[in-house]
C-alpha positions as CSV (number, residue, x, y, z in Angstrom):
1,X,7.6,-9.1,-22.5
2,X,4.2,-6.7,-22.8
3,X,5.4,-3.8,-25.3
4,X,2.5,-1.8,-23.4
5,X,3.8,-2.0,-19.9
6,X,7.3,-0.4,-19.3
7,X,7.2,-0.5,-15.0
8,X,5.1,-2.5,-12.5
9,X,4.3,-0.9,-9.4
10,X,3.0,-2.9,-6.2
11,X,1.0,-2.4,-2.8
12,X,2.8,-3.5,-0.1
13,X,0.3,-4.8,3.1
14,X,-1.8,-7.5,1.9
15,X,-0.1,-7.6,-1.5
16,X,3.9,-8.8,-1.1
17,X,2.9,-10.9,1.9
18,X,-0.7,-12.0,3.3
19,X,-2.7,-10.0,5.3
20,X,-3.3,-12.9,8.2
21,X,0.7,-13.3,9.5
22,X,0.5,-9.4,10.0
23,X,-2.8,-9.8,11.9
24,X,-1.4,-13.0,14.1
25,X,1.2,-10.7,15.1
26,X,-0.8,-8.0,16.1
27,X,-3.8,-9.9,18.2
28,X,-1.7,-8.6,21.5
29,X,-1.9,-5.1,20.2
30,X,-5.3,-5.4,19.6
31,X,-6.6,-6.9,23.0
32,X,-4.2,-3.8,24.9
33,X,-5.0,-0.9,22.6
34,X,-8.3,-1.7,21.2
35,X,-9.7,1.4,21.7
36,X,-6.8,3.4,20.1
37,X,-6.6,0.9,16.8
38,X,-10.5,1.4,16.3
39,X,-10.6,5.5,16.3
40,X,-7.4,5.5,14.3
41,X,-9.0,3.2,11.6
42,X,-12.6,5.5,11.7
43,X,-10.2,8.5,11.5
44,X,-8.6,7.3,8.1
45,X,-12.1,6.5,6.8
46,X,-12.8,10.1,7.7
47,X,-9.8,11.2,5.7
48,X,-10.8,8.8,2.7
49,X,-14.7,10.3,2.6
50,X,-13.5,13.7,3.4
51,X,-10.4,13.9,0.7
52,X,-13.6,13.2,-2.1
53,X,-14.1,17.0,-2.0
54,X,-11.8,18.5,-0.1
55,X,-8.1,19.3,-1.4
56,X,-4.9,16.8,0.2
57,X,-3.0,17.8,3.5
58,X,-0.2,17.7,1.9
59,X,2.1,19.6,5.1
60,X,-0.5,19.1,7.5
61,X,-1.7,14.7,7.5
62,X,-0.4,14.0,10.4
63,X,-1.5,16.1,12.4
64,X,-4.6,15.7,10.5
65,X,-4.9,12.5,10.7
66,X,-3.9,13.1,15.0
67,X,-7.0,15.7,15.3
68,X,-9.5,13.3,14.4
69,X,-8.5,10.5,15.8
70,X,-8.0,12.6,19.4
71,X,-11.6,14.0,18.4
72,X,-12.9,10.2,18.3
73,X,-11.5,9.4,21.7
74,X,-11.5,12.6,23.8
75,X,-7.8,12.5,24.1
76,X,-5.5,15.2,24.3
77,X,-4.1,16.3,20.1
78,X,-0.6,16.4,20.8
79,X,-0.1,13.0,23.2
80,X,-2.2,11.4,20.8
81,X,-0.1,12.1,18.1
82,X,2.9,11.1,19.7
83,X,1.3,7.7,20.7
84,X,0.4,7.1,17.1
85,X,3.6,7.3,16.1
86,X,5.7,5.5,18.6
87,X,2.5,3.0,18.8
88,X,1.6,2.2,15.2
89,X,4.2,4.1,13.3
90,X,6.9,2.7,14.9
91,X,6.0,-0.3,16.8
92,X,4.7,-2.4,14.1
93,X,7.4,-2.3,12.0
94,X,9.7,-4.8,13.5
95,X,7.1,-7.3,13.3
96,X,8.3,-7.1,9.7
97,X,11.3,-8.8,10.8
98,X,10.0,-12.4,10.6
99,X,6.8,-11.5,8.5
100,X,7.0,-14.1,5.2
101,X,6.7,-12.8,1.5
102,X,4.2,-14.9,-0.5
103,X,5.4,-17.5,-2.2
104,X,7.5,-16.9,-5.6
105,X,7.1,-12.7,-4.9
106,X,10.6,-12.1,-4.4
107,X,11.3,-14.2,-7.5
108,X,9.0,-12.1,-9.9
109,X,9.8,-9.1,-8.8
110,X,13.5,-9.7,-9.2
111,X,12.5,-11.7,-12.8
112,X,10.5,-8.3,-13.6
113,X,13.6,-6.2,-13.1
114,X,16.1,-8.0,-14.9
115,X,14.0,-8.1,-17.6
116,X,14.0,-4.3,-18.0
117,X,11.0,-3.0,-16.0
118,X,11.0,-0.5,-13.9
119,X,9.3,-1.2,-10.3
120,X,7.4,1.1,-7.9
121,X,5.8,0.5,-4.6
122,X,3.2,3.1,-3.4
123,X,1.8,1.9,0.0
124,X,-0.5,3.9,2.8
125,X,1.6,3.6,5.6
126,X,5.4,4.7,5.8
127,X,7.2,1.6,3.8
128,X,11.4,1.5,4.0
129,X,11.3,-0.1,7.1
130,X,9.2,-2.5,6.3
131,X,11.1,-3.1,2.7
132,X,14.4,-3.5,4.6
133,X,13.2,-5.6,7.4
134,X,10.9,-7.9,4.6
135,X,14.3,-7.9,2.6
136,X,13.1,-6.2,-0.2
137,X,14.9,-3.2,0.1
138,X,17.3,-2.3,-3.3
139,X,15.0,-3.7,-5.5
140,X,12.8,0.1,-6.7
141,X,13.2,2.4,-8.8
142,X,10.6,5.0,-6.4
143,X,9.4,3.7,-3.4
144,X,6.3,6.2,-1.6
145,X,3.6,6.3,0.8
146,X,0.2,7.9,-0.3
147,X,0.6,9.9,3.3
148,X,3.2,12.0,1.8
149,X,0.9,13.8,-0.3
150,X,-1.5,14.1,2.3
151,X,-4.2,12.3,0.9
152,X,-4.7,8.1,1.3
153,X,-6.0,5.6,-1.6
154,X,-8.1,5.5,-3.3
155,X,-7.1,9.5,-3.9
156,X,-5.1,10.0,-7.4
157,X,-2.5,12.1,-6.4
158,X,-0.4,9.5,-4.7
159,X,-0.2,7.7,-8.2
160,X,0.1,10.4,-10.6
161,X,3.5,11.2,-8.1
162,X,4.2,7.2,-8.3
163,X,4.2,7.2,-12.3
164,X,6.6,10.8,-11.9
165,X,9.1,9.1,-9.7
166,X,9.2,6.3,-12.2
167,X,9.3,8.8,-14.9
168,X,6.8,6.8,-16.7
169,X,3.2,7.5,-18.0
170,X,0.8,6.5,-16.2
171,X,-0.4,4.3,-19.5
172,X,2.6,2.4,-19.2
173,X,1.8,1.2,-15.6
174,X,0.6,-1.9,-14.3
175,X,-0.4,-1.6,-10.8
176,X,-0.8,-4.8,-8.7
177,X,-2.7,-4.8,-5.2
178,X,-5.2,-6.7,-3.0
179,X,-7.7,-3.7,-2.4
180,X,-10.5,-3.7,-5.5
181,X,-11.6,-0.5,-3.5
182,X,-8.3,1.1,-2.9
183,X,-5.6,-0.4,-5.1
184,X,-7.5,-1.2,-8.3
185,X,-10.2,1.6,-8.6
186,X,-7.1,4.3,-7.4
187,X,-5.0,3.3,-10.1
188,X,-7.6,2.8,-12.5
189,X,-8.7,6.5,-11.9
190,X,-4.7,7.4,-13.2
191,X,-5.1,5.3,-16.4
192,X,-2.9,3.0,-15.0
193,X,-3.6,-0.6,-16.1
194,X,-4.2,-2.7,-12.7
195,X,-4.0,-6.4,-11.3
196,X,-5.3,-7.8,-8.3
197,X,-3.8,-10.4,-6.0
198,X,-7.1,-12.7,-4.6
199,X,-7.5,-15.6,-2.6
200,X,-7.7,-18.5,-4.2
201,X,-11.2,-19.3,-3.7
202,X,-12.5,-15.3,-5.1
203,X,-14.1,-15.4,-8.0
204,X,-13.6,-12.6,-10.9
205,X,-11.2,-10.2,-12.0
206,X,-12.2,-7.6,-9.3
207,X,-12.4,-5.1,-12.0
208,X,-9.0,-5.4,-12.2
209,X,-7.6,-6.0,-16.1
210,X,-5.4,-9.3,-14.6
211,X,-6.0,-11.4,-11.3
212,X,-4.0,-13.8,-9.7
213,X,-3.4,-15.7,-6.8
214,X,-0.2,-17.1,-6.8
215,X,2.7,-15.3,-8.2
216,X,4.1,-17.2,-10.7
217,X,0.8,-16.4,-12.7
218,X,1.9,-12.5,-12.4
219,X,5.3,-13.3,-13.6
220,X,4.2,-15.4,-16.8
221,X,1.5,-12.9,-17.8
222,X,4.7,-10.3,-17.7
223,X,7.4,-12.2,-19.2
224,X,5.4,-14.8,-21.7
């Protein structure tokens, strides 16, 4: 047990499973709706350089988020919106249902709880569904998405909230995810201390105060 970490918090996308079985899944999405999957991704690099000096839209992301994307593509604001959400929002989730955790992930974070951490997962994207369909669902002690607070990672705000609903100080956080950019550098920022899952083949810590590949490594760094 680490006396200076009392809760692990996690990414989800890229971080519980690997980023390729999502990406399989979604080649038929891609080849139909190519155009709409490439404004929506400038849009929320948009938000990301934007949210640098300008405050979160905390009530407003959505349709924030909606506006540029429509801007991007010439579409109509309101039908684009609702396309993004029945689209994205809700039509990748149940390709969760046969997505596959890395190996030995559902083993440490179930080892991690029993041995009295609290756990947290803060993703971008809306993550319940995804939770109950990747049969991780029970397991948290706060579960969010960056998008409720209206600003994405690598913005603060969605961790400070994160270390509130854990009722922990950010100090006492470790914070494990595959983005050095987004994951790492955004909890870093908090105070948080930070791992990064790699492949195996990357080389460094990614800035990150642990690194790992394969699970077990995560859980023996925690427990030993």
């Amino acid at each position: 047990m680490r006396s200076d970490i009392e809760g692990v918090a996690f990414d989800l996308d890229g971080t519980l499973y690997p980023n390729y079985r999502f990406n399989i899944k979604l080649i038929p999405f891609i080849l139909k709706e190519w155009r709409l999957l490439a404004a929506f991704g400038k849009a929320r690099t948009i938000i990301r350089k934007e949210q640098k000096t300008s405050p979160p839209a905390k009530d407003g992301f959505y349709e924030y988020q909606a506006g540029i994307t429509a801007k991007l593509l010439s579409a109509d604001h309101a039908q684009l919106k609702e396309k993004i959400d029945r689209l994205i929002y809700k039509g990748w989730e149940p390709m969760f249902k046969t997505i596959k955790l890395y190996h030995h992930a559902k083993d440490t974070l179930t080892a991690l709880r029993k041995a009295g951490y609290k756990l947290g997962l803060l993703s971008d994207f809306p993550p319940e569904k995804k939770l109950e369909y990747l049969g991780l669902d029970g397991l948290w002690d706060a579960v969010l998405s960056s998008e409720q607070f209206g600003a994405l990672k690598p913005h603060p705000v969605s961790f400070t909230e994160l270390a509130s609903a854990m009722s922990l100080p950010c100090e006492k956080i470790l914070y494990v995810g595959n983005s050095r950019a987004y994951d790492v550098k955004g909890a870093k920022r908090t105070g948080m201390k930070t791992a990064w899952i790699k492949s195996p083949l990357s080389l460094g810590s990614g800035g990150a105060d642990f690194s790992f590949s394969d699970y077990r490594q995560l859980c023996n760094f925690m427990l030993d």
